[in-house]
C-alpha positions in Angstrom: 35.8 5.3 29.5 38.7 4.0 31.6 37.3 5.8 34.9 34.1 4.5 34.1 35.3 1.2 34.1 37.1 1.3 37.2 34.2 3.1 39.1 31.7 0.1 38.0 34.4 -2.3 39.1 35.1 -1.1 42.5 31.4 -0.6 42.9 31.0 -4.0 42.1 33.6 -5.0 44.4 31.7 -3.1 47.3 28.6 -4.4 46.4 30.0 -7.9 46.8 32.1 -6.9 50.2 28.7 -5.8 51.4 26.7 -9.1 50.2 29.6 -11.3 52.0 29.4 -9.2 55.2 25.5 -9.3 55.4 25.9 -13.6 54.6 28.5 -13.9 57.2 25.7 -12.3 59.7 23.3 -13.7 58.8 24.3 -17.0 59.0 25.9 -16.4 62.7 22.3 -15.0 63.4 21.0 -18.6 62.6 23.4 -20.4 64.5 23.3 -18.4 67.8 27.1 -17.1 67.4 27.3 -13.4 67.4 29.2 -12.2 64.4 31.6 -9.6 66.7 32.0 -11.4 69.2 35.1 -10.4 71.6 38.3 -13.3 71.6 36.9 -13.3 75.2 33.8 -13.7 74.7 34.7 -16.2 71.4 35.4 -19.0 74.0 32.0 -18.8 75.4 30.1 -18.8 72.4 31.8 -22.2 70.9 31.7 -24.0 74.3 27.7 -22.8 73.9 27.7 -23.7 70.2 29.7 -26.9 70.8 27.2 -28.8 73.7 24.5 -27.3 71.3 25.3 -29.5 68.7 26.4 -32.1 70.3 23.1 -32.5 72.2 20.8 -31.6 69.4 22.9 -34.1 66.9 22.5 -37.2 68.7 24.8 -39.5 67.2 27.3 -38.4 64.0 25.3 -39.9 60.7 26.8 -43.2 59.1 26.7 -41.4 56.1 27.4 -38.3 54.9 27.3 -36.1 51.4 25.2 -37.3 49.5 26.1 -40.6 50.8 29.3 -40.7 49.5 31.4 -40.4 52.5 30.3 -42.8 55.5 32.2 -42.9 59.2 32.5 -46.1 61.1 32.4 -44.7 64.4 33.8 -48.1 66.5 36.6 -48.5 64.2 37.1 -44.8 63.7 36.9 -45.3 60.1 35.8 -43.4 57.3 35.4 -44.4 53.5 34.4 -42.5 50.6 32.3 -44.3 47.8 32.9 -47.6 49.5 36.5 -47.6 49.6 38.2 -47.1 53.2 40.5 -43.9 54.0 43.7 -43.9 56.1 43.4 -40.6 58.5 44.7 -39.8 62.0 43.0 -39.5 65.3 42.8 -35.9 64.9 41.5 -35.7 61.6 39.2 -38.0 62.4 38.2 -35.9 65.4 38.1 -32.8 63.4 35.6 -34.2 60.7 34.0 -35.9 63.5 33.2 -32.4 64.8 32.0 -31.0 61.0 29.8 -33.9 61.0 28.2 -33.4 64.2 27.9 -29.6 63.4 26.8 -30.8 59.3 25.1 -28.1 57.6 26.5 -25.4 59.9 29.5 -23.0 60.5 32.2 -24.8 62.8 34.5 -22.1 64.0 38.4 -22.4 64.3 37.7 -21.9 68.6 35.3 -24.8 68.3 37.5 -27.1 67.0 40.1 -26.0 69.3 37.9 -26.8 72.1 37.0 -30.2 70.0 40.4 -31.2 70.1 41.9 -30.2 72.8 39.8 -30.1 76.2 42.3 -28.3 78.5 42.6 -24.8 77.2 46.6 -25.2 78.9 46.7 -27.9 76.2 46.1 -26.0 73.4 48.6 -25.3 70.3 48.7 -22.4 67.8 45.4 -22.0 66.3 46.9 -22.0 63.2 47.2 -25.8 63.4 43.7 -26.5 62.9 44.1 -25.1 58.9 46.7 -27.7 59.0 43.9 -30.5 60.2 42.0 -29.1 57.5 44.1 -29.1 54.8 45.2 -32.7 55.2 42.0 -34.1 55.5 40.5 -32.5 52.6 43.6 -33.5 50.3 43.1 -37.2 51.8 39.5 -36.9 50.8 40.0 -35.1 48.0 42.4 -37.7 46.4 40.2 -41.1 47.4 37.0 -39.0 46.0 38.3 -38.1 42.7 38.6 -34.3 43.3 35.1 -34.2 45.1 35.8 -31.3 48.1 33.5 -32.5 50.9 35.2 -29.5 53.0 34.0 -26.0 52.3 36.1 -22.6 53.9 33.8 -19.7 55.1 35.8 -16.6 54.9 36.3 -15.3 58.6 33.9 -17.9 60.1 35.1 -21.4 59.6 34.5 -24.5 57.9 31.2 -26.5 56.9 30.6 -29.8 55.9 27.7 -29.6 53.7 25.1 -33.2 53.9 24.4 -33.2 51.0 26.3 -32.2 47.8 24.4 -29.3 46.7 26.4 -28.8 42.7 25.4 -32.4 41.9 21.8 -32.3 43.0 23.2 -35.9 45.3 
C-alpha cells in the first residue's frame, strides 16, 4: 500500500512538473519570448520585448490592481489605498517597468536592461530579486498583506491589473 502511495504521489508530482512546463510555454508563446531561448539570444528577445511594451503601453496607468495602488508619475510617487509610499528610484523604476509590462511576464534580462542602459553598467543579476523583494515588503506592509507582486518560476515577475482572488 506504501508503494502505491508513493507511485500516485510521484505521478502526481510529474503530472504537475509537466502542467508548469507546458504554462511556462505557453505563456512565452503569447508574449513573443521563446521559452529556450540562448543567454545570447536572452538579450535580444527583452530588448524586443522591452520597446514592445513600451510602444504598445503608451503611458504607465494612474492606477493599478484593482485600483488600489496608483503611481504619480511627475513626483515619482506611488500610494496604495490612498496613502503615499516611501520607495527608491530603482524600485520605482522596477515597478515602473511591471506596470508598463501589466498583465505580462517581465523577465530578470528585462529589468536589467530597464535599469541599467549600458550593458558595461550592469551588476549581478541577482540584484534585481533584491529590487523585488523590497518593494513587495514596502507594498506589502502599507497594503495590509495584499501581494501586488507575483514570481513566475523560471520566467519572471508579473504585476497582475487587476486583483484576480478578490474579484477587484
Amino acid at each position: 500500500m506504501l508503494d502505491r502511495s508513493r507511485r500516485r504521489f510521484e505521478e502526481g508530482t510529474r503530472l504537475v512538473e509537466e502542467a508548469q512546463k507546458i504554462l511556462g510555454e505557453l505563456q512565452q508563446a503569447l508574449i513573443g519570448s521563446p521559452g529556450g531561448a540562448s543567454p545570447e539570444d536572452s538579450e535580444e528577445v527583452a530588448s524586443r520585448l522591452l520597446a514592445s511594451l513600451k510602444a504598445t503601453g503608451g503611458e504607465m496607468p494612474e492606477s493599478l490592481c484593482g485600483g488600489r495602488l496608483s503611481v504619480d508619475q511627475v513626483q515619482r510617487l506611488i500610494r496604495i489605498d490612498s496613502h503615499p509610499i516611501g520607495i527608491t528610484e530603482m524600485e520605482y523604476r522596477v515597478l515602473e517597468l511591471l506596470a508598463f509590462a501589466r498583465n505580462n511576464v517581465v523577465t530578470r534580462q528585462m529589468l536589467l536592461k530597464h535599469l541599467y542602459r549600458r550593458s558595461d553598467d550592469q551588476p549581478q543579476p541577482k540584484i534585481i530579486d533584491v529590487f523585488i523583494s523590497k518593494l513587495r515588503k514596502k507594498l506589502r506592509n502599507a497594503s495590509g498583506g495584499a501581494e501586488f507582486i507575483e514570481t513566475i518560476p523560471q520566467r519572471g515577475w508579473i504585476l497582475r491589473d487587476v486583483d484576480e482572488k478578490s474579484g477587484a
